[in-house]
MDAnalysis code that builds the backbone (N, CA, C; Angstrom):
import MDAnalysis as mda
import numpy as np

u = mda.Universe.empty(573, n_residues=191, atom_resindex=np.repeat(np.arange(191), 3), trajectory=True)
u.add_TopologyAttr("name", ["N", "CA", "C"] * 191)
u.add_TopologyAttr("resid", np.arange(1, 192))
u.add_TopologyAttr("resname", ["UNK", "UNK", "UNK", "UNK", "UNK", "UNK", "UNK", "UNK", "UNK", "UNK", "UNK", "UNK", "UNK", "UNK", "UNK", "UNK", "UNK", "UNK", "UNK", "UNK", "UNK", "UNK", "UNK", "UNK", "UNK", "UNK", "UNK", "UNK", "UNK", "UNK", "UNK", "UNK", "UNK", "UNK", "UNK", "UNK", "UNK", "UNK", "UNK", "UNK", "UNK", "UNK", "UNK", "UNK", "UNK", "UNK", "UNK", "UNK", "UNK", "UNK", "UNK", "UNK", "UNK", "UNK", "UNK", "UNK", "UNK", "UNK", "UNK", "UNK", "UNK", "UNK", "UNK", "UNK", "UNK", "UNK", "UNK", "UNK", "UNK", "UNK", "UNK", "UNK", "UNK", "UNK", "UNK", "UNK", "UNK", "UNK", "UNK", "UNK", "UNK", "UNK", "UNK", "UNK", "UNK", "UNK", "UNK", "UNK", "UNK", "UNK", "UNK", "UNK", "UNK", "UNK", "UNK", "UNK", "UNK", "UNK", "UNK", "UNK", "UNK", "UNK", "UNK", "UNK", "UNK", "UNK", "UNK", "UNK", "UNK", "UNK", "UNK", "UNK", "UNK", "UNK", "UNK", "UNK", "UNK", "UNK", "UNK", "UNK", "UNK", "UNK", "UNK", "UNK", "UNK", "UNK", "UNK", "UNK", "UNK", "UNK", "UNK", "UNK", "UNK", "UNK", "UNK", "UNK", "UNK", "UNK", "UNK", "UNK", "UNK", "UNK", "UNK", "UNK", "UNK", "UNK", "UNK", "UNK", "UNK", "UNK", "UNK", "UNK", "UNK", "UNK", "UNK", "UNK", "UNK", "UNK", "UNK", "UNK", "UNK", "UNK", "UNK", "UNK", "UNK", "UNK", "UNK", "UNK", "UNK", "UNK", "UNK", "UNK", "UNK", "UNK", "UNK", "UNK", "UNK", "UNK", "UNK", "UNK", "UNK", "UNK", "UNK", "UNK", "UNK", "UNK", "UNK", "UNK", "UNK", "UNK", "UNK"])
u.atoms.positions = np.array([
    [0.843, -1.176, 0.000],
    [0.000, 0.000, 0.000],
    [0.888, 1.239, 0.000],
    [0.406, 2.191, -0.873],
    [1.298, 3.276, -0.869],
    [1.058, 4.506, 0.362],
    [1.829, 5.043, 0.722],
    [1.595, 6.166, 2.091],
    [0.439, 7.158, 1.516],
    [0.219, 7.429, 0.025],
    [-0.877, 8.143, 0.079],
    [-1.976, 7.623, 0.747],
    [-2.558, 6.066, -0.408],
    [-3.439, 5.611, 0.328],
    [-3.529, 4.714, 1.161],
    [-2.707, 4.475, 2.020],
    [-2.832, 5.012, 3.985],
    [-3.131, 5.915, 4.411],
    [-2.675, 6.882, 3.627],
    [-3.205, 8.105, 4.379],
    [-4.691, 8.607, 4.098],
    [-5.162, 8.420, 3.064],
    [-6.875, 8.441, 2.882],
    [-7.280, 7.116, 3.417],
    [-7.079, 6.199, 3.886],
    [-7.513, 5.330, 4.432],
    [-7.834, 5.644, 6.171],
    [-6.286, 6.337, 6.159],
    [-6.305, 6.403, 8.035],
    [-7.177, 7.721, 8.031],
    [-7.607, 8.567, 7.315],
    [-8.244, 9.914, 7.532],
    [-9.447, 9.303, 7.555],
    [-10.002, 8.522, 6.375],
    [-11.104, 8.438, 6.750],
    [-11.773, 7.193, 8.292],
    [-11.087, 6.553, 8.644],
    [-11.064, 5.735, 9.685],
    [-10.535, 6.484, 10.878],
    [-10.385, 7.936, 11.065],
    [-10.414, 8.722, 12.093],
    [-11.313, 9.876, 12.497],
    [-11.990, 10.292, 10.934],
    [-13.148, 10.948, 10.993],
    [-14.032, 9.945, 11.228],
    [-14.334, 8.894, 10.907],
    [-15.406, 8.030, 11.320],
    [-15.682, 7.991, 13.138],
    [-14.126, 7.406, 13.527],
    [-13.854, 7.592, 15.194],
    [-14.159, 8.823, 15.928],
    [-14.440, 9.698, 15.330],
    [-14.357, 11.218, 15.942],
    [-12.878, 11.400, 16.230],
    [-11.894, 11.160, 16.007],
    [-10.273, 11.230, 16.370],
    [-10.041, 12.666, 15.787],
    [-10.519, 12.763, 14.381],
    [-10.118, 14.171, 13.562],
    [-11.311, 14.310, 12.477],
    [-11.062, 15.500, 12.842],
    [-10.222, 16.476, 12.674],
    [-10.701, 17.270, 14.399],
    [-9.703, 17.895, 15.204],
    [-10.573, 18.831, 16.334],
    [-10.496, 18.396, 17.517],
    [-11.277, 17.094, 17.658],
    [-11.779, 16.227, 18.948],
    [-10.252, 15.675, 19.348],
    [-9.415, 15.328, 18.685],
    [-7.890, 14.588, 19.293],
    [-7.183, 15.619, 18.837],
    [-6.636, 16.841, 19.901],
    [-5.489, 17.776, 19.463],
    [-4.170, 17.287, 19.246],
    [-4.145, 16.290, 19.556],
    [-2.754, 15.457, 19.196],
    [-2.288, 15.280, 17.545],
    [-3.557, 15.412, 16.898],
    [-3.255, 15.223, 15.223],
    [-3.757, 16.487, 15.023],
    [-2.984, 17.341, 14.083],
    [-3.237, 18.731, 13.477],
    [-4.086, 18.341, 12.160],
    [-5.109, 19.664, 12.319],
    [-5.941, 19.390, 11.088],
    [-5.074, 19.495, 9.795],
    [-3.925, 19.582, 9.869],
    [-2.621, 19.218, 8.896],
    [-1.937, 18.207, 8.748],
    [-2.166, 17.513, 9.170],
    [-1.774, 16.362, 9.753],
    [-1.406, 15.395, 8.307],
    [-0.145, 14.989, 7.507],
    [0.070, 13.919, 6.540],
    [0.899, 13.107, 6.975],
    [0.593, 12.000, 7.179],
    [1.692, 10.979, 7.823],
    [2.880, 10.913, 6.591],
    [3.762, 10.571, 7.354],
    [5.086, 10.728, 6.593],
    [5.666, 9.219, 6.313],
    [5.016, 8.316, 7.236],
    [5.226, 6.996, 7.299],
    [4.380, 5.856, 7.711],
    [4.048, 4.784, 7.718],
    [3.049, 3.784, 7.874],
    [3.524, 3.387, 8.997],
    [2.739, 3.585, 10.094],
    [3.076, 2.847, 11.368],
    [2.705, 1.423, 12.001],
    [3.053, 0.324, 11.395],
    [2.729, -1.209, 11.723],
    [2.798, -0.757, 13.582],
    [1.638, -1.467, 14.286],
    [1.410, -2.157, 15.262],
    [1.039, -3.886, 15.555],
    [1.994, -4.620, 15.967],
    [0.809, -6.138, 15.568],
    [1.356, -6.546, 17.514],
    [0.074, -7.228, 17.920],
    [-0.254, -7.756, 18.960],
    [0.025, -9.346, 18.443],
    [1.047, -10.168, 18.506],
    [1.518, -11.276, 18.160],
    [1.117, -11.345, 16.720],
    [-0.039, -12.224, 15.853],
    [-0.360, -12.261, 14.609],
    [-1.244, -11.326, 14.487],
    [-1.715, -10.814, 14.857],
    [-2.768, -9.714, 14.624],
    [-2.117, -8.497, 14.707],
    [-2.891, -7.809, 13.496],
    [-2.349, -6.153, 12.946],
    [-2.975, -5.287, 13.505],
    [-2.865, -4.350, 13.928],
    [-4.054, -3.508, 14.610],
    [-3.600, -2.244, 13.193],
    [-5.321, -2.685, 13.026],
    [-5.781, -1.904, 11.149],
    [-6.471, -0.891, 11.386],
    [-6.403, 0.132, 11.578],
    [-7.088, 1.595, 11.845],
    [-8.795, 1.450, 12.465],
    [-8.951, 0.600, 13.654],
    [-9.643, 0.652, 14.461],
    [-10.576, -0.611, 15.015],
    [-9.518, -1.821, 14.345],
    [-10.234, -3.261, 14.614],
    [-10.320, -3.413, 16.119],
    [-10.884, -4.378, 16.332],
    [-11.203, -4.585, 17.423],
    [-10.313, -5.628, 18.437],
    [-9.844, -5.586, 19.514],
    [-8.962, -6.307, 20.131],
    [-9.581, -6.415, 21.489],
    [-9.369, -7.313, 22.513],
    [-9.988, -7.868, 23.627],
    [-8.706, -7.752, 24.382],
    [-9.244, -7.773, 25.977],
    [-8.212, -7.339, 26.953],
    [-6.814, -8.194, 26.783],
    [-7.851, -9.992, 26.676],
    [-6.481, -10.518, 26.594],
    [-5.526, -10.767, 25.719],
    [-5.898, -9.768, 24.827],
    [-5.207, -9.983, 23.260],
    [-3.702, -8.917, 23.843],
    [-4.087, -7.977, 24.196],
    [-3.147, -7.230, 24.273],
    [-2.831, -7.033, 26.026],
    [-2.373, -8.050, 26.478],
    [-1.700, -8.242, 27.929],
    [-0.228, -7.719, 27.713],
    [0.673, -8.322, 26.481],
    [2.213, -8.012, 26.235],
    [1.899, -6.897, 25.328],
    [3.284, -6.142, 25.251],
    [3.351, -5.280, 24.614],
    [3.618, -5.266, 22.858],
    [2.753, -4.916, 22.335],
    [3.004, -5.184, 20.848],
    [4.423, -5.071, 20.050],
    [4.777, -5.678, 19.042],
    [5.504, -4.941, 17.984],
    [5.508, -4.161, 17.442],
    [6.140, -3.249, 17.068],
    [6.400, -1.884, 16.216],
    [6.882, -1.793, 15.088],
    [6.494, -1.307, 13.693],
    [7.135, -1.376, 12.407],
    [6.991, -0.132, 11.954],
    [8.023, 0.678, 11.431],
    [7.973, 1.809, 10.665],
    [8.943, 1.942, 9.804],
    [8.737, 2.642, 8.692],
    [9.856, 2.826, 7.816],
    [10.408, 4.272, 7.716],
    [11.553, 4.594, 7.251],
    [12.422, 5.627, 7.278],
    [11.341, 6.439, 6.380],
    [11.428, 8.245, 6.947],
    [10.754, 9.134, 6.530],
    [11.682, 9.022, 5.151],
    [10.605, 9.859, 3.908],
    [11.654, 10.046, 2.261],
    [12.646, 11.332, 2.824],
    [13.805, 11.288, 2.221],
    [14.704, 12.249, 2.930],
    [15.052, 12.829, 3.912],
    [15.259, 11.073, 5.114],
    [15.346, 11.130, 6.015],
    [17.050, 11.450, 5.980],
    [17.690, 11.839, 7.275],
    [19.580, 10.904, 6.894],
    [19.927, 9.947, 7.633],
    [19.264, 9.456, 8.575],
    [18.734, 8.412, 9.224],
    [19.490, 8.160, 10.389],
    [19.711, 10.185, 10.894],
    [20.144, 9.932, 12.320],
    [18.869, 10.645, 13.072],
    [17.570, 10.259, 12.742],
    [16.546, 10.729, 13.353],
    [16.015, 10.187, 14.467],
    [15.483, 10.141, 15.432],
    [15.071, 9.096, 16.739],
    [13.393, 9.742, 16.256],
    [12.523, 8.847, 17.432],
    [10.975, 8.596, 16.995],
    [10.599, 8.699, 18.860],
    [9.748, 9.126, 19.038],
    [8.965, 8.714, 20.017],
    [8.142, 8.075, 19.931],
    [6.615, 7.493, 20.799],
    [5.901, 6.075, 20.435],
    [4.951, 6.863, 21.928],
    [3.777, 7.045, 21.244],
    [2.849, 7.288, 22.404],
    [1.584, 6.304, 22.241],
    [1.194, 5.554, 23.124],
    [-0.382, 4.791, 23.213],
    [-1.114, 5.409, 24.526],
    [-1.682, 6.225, 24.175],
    [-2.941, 6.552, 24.746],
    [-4.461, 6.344, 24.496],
    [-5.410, 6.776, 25.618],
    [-6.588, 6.309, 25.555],
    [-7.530, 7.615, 25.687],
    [-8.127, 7.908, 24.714],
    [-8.991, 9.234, 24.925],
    [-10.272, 8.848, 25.798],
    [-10.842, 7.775, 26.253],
    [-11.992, 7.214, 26.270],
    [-12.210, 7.008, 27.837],
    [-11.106, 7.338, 28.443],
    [-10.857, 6.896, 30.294],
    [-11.633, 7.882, 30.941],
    [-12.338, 7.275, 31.909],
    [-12.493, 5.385, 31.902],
    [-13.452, 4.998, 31.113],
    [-14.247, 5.807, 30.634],
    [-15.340, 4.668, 29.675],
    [-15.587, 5.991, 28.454],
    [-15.859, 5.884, 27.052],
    [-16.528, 6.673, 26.522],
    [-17.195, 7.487, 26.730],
    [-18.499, 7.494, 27.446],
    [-19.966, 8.259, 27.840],
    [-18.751, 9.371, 29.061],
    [-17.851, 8.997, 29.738],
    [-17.446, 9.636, 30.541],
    [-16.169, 9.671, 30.655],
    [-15.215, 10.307, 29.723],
    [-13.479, 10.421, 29.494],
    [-12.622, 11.519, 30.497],
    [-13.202, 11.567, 31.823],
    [-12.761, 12.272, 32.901],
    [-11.136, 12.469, 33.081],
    [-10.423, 10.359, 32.062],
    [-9.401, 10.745, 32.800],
    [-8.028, 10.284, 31.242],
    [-9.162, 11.367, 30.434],
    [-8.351, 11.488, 29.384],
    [-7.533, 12.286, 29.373],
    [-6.197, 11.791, 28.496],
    [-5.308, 10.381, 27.877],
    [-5.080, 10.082, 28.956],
    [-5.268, 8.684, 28.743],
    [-4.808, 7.687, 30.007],
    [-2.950, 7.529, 29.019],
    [-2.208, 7.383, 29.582],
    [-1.016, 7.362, 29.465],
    [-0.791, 5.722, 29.322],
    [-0.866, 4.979, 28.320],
    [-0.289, 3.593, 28.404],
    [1.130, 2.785, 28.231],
    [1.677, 3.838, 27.212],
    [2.986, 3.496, 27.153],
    [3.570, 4.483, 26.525],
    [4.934, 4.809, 26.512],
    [6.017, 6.271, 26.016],
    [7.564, 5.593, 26.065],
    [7.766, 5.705, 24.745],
    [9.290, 5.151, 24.253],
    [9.563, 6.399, 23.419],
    [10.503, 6.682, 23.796],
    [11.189, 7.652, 23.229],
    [12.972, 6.854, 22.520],
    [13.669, 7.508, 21.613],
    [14.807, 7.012, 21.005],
    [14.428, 6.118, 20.041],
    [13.201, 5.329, 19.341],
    [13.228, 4.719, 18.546],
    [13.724, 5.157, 17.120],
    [14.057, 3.910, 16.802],
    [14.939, 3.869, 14.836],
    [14.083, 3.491, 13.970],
    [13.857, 3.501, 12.645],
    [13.243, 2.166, 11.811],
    [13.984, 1.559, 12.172],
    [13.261, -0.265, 12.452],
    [13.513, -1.228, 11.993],
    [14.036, -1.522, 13.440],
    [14.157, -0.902, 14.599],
    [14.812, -1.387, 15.422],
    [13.928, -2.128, 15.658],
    [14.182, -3.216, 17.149],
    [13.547, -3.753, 18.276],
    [13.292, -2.838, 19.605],
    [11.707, -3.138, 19.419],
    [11.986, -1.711, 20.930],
    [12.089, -2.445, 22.123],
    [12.602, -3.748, 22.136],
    [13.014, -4.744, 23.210],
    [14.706, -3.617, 23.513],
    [15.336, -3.024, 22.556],
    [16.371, -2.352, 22.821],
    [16.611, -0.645, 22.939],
    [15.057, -0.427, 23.365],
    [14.913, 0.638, 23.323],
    [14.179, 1.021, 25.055],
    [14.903, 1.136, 25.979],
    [14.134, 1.792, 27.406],
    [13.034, 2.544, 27.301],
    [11.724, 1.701, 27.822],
    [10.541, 2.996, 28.028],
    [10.659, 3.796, 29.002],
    [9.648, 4.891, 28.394],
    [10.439, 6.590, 29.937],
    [8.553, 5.907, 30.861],
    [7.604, 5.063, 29.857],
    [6.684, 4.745, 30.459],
    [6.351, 3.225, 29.911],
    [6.503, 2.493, 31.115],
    [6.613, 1.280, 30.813],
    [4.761, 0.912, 30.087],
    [4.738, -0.505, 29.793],
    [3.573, -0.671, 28.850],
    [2.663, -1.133, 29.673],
    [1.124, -0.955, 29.566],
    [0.020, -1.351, 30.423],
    [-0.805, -1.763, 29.509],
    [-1.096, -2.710, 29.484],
    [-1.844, -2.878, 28.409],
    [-3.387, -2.636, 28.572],
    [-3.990, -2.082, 27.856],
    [-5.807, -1.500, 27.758],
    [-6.309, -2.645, 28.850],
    [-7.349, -1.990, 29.548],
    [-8.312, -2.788, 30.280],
    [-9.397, -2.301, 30.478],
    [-10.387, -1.714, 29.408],
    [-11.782, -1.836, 29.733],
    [-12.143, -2.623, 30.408],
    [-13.543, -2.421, 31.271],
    [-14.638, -3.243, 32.063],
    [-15.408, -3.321, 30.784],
    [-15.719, -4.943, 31.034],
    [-16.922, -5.877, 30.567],
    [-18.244, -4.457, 30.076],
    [-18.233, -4.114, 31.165],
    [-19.855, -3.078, 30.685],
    [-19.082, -1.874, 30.123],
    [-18.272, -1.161, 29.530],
    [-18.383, -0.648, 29.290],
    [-17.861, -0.491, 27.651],
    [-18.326, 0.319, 26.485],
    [-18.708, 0.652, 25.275],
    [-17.012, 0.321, 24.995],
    [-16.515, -0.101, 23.619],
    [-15.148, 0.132, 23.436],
    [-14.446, 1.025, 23.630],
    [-13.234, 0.872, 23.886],
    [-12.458, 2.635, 23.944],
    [-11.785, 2.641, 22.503],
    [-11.356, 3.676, 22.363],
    [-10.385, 3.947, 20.977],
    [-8.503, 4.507, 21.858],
    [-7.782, 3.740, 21.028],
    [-6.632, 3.343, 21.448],
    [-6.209, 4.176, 20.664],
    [-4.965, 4.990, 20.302],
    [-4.092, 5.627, 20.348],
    [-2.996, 5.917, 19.905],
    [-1.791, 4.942, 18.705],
    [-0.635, 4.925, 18.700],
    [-0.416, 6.072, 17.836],
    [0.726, 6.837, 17.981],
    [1.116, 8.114, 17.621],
    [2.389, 7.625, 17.684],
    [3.326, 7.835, 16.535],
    [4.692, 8.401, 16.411],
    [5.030, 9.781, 16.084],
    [5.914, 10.200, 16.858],
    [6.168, 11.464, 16.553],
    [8.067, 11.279, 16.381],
    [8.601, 11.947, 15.392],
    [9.744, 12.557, 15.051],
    [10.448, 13.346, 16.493],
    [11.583, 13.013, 16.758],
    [12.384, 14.010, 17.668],
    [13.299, 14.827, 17.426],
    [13.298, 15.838, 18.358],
    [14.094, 17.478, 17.464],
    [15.337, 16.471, 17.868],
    [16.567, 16.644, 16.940],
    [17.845, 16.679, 17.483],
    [18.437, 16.495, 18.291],
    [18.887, 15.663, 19.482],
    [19.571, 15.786, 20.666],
    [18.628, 15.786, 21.457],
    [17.603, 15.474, 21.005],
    [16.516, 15.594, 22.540],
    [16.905, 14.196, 23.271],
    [17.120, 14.303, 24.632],
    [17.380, 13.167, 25.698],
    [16.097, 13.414, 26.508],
    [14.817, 12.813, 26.112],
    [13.913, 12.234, 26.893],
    [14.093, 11.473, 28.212],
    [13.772, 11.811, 29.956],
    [14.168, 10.925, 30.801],
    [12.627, 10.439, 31.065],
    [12.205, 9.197, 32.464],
    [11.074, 9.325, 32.559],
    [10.223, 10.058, 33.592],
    [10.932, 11.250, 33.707],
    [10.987, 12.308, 34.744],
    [10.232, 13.069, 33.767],
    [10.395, 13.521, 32.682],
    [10.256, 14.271, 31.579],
    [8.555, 13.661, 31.479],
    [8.030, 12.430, 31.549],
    [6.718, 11.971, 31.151],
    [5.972, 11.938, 32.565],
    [6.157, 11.003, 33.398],
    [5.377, 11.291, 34.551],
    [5.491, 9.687, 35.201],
    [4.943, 9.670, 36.597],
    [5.101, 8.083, 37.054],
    [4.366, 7.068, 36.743],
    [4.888, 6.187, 37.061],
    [3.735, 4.859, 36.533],
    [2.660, 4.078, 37.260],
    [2.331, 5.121, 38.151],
    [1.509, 4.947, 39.448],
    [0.115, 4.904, 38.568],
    [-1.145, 4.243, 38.801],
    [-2.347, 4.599, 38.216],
    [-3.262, 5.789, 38.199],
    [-2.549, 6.775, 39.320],
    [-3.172, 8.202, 39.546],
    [-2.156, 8.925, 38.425],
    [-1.072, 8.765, 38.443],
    [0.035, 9.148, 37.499],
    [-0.192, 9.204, 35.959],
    [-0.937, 7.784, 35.575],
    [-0.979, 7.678, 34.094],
    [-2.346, 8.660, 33.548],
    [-2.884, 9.126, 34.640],
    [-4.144, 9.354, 34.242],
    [-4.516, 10.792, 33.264],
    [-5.410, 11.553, 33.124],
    [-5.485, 12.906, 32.810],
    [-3.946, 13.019, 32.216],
    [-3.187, 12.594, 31.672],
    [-1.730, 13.012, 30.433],
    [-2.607, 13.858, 29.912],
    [-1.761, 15.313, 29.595],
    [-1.556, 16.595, 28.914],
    [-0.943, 16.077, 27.810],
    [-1.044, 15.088, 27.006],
    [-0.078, 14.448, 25.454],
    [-0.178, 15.893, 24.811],
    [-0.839, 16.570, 24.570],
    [-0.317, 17.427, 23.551],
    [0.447, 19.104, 24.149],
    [0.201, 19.267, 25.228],
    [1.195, 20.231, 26.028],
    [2.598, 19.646, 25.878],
    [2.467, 18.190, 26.268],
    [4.005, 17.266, 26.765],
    [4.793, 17.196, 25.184],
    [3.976, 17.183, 24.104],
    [4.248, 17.102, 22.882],
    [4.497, 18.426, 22.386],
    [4.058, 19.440, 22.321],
    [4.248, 21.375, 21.844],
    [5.797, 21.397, 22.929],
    [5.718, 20.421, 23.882],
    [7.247, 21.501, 25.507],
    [8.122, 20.476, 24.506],
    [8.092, 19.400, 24.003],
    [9.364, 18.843, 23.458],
    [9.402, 18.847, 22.086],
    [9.044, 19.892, 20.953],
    [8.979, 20.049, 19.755],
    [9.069, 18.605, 19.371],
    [7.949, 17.615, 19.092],
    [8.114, 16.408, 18.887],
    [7.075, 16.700, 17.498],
    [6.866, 16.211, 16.201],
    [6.162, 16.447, 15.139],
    [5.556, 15.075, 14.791],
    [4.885, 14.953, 14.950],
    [3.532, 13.964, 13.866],
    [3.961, 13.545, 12.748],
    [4.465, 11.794, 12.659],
    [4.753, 11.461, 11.488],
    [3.817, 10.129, 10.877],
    [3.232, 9.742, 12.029],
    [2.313, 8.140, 12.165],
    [1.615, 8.003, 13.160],
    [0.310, 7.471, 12.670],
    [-0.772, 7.348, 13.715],
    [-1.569, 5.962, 13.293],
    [-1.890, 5.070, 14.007],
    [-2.547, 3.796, 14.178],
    [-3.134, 3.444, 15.283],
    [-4.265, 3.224, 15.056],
    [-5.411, 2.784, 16.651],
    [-6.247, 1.990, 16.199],
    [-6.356, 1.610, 17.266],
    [-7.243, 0.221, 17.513],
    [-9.030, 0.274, 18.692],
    [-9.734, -0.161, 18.332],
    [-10.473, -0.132, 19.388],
    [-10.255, -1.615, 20.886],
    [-10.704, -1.338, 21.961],
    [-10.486, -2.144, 22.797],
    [-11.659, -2.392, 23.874],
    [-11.505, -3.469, 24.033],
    [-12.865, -3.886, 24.613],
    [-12.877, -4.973, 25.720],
    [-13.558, -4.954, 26.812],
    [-13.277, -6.409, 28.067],
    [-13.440, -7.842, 27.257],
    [-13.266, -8.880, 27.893],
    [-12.737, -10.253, 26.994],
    [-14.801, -10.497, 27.287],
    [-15.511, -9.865, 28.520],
    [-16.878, -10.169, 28.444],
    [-18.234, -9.016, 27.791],
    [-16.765, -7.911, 27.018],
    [-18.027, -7.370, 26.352],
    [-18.423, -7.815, 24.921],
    [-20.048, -7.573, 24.879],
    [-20.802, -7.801, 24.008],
    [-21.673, -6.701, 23.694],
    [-22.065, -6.618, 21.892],
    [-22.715, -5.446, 21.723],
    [-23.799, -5.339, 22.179],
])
């Protein structure tokens, strides 16, 4: 698939979500991905808003991206999964829930060799409540930026909660290059 159409693919599978244009300040109504951001939860791809169950995503997924066009390929990536939907849709009090934050990523690396500044939690809707919409954002890093996990916040459950992602994103000139989400749902919900 070519990055254009990914990119009319992922636009329209984010206006559908309410994600964009507006409702998620995290993506600028300018917003052209620069690169295709693979997520897969063991064999499964997470495809611009399929559906995944708690226990699908207990471990932390794989990551695939390819080098921006006229990159020089001493660029690093950050990796945000958040949850606009906390704790439930009808009531997102404790939106972005903060799920995971890797900063220093490469193409092609392993982010098994890459330290999270926020280690990974994987989604846990309740059974009763409506799916949430999941989150993955890559963003580009300025130059020399040394991300610590002082810089993101603790990994306490009061900690992950209410994330400022797009304040934390404008204080570290970090830019929008890939976005992929998934919806998520308890292993006992039903429509």
């Amino acid at each position: 698939m070519t990055l254009q159409s990914h990119a009319q693919e992922l636009y329209g599978s984010l206006l559908q979500a309410g994600l964009f244009p507006g409702s998620a300040p995290l993506i600028p109504n300018d917003f052209v991905p620069s690169t295709q951001l693979g997520i897969a939860f063991g064999d499964k791809a997470v495809a611009l808003g399929n559906l995944f169950r708690v226990s699908e995503v207990k471990a932390a997924p794989t990551i695939s991206f390819a080098s921006e066009a006229g990159s020089s390929g001493s660029e690093t990536y950050a990796l945000l999964l958040i949850d606009p939907d906390a704790p439930t849709p009808d009531d997102p009090k404790f939106a972005y829930w903060r799920h995971w934050v890797i900063s220093g990523l490469k193409p092609g690396e392993k982010i098994d060799n890459v330290p999270a500044l926020t280690e990974y939690l994987g989604p846990g809707p309740k059974d009763d409540s409506r799916p949430h919409r999941y989150l993955f954002l890559l963003f580009r890093e300025p130059e020399g930026l040394a991300l610590s996990r002082e810089d993101v916040g603790g990994e306490e459950f009061v900690q992950r909660r209410s994330f400022k992602a797009a304040e934390w994103v404008q204080q570290h000139g970090l830019v929008l290059v890939g976005v992929n989400w998934m919806l998520g749902a308890g292993d006992g919900w039903t429509e």
